[in-house]
N, C-alpha and C positions, 0 to 999 in steps of 0.2 A: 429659351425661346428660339425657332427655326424662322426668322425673321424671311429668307428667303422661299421659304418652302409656304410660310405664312400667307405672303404677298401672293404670292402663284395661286393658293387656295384660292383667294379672295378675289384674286381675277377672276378666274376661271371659273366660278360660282354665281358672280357676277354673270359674266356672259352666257351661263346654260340659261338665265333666268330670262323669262318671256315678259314682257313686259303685261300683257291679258292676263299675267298668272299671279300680278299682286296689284290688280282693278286699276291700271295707267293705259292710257291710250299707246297702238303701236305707231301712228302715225304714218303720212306717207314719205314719210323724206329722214327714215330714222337711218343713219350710218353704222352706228355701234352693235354691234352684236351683242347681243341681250338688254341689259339695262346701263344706262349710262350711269356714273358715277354717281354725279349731284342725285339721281333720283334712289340710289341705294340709301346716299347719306341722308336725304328726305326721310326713309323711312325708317331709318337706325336712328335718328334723330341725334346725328353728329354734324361735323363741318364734311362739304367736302373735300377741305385743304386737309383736316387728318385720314380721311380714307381715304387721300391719294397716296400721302407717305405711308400709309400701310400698304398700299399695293406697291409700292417703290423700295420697299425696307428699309425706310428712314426711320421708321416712328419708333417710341420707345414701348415698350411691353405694356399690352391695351389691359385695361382692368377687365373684371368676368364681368360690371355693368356693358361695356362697351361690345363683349362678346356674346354675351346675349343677347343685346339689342339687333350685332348684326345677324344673327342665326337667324335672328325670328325673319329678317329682313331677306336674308336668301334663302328663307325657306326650307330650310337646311332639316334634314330628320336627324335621330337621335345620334346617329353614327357619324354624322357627317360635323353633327353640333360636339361632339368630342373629341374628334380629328381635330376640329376647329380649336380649341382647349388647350389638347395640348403641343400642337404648335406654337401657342402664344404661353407657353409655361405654365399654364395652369392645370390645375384638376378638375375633370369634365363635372358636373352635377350629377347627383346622384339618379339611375333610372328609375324609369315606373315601379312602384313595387308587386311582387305578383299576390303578395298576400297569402291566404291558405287555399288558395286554387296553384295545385299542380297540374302540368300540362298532361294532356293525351298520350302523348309524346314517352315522357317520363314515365307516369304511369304505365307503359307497353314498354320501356327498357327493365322497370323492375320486376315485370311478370316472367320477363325473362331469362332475369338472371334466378339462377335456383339451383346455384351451387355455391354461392354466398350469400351471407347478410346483408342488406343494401335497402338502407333507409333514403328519407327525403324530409329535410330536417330546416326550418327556420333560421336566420342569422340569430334570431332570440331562443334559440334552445328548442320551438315549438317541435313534434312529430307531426310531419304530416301526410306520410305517407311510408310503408314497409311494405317488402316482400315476404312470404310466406313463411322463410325460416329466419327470417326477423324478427318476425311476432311471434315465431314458437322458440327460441333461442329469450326474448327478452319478457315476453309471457312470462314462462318459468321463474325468472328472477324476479320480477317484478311486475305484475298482474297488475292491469288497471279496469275495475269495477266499475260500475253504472252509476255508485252511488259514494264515488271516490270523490276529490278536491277537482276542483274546477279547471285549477292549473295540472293538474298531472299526468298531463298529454307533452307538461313543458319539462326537457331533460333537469335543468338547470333546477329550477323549483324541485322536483322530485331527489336531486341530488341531496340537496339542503333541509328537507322534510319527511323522507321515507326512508327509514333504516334498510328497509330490505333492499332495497337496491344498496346503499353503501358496503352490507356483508356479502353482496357478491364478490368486491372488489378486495384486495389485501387490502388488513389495518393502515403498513407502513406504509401507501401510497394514497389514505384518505387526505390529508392535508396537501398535498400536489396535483390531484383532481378538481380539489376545492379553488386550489389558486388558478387551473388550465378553464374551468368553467365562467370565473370572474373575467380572467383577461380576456377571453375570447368576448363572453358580455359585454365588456369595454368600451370594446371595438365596433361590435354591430353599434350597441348605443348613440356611440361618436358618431360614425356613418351617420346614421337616422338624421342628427339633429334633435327638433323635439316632435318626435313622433312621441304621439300621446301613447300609445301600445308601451314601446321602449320605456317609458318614464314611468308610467304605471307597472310597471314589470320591476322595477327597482324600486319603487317606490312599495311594491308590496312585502319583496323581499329582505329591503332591510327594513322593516319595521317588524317582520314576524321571525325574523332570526337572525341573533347576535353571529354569529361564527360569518354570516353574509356579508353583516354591513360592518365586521375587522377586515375580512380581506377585500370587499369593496374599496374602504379607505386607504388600503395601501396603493391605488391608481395604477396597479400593473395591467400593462395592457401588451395582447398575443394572439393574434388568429391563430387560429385551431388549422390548419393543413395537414398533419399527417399525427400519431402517436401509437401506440404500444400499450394495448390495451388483454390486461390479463383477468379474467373471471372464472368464479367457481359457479358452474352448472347445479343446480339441486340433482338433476338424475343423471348427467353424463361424467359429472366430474370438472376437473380443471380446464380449461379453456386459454388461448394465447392468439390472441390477433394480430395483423398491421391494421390499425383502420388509415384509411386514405379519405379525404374532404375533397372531392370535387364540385367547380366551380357549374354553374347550371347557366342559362341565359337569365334568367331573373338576379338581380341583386340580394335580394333576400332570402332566396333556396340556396341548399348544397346537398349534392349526392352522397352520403356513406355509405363506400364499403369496407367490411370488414375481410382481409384474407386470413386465410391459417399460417402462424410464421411456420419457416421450415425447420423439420426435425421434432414436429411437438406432435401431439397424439390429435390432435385438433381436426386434422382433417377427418379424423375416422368417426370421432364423436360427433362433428356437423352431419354425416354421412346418416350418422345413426336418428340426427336427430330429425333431419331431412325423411326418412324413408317411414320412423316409428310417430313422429307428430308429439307436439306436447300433449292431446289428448289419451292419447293410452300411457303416459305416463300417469295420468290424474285416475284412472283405471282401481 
């Protein structure tokens, strides 16, 4: 807790605040710039003797009732209500979620890139969006049909129920994908809370495969950020990546990219695979 940096917020937040801009009269004879104290603690529905020792940095570390109450009170947006957070030691609330709408934004970063892989991928495993030699790179391995499982849009499910994607990968590294897929699941899960999505996604999982709900129960948990990802191509051959998890503005997207590590034939078979398409390989 920045007890001092705290107080100064809470001034200073205070005082932008127009009195017209949370239905108070401004009056004619108001001295205080912006909103007087007693009427903030009015509308946080505290004392004003505790939101003066917070403006004073007396008080002891406010709960998240306390800091939510005053956010909504200064009118504070989402950036400003997390600033707020963790000043006072705590962990801001989770953001809006964007769901399976990717932004314009995104979508025009990945049309661009098209000298790597680069997905856009859900905190739950979902695809929800790839560039060209993504789909033709993950096409190959693992084609998803019209009249395919419902969930096989989601990495994690596909992991667990479609062989073909597992013989891309080496034998010796199926059982430590299996653990990197659960813990990263973990993780989103916890975030969430009980998002009905999350619960129903584990709840389908380990009911339909034992190897899920073993290493489910071992509660390891690992955001996925960077790995070393090696596949055999049906028509280019071996394949060796870095993928990289970048963070997006939404809580719930992440960017992959895959690059080619250095020294491995990978850049020339992406090249090959970029210029000839998976289509003329199915020729």
């Amino acid at each position: 807790m920045d007890r001092r940096d705290l107080a100064d917020f809470i001034r200073r937040s205070r005082h932008r605040l127009r009195p017209q801009e949370v239905g108070l009269p401004a009056g004619p004879r108001r001295r205080t710039a912006g909103l007087r104290r007693e009427e903030v603690a009015m509308l946080a529905g505290m004392s004003a003797d505790y939101l003066m020792r917070l403006e004073q940095a007396r008080s002891p570390q406010p709960s998240t009732q306390i800091l939510q109450a005053l956010a909504h009170a200064l009118r504070l947006d989402q950036d400003e209500r997390d600033h707020l957070y963790l000043l006072a030691g705590h962990r801001p609330p989770a953001g809006a979620l964007a769901g399976r709408h990717v932004s314009p934004g995104l979508l025009h970063l990945l049309d661009k890139l098209t000298s790597v892989p680069a997905q856009v991928l859900s905190d739950l495993g979902d695809m929800l969006a790839q560039n060209s030699l993504a789909e033709t790179l993950f096409g190959d391995i693992c084609p998803v049909g019209p009249h395919d499982h419902e969930l096989d849009h989601n990495i994690v499910w596909r992991w667990f129920h479609d062989p073909r994607l597992r013989a891309a990968f080496p034998a010796d590294e199926h059982d430590e994908w299996s653990r990197r897929h659960v813990a990263d699941l973990r993780a989103a899960v916890t975030r969430r809370g009980s998002d009905p999505a999350a619960t129903a996604l584990v709840a389908r999982l380990r009911a339909s495969c034992p190897e899920f709900a073993e290493v489910w129960d071992r509660h390891e948990v690992a955001v996925r950020r960077t790995s070393r990802l090696r596949l055999q191509h049906p028509a280019v051959g071996p394949l060796e990546f870095d993928s990289e998890i970048l963070a997006t503005p939404a809580d719930d997207q992440r960017l992959v990219l895959l690059t080619a590590v250095p020294g491995t034939s990978t850049s020339e078979n992406l090249e090959l695979l970029r210029v000839v398409g998976r289509e003329s390989f199915a020729d």
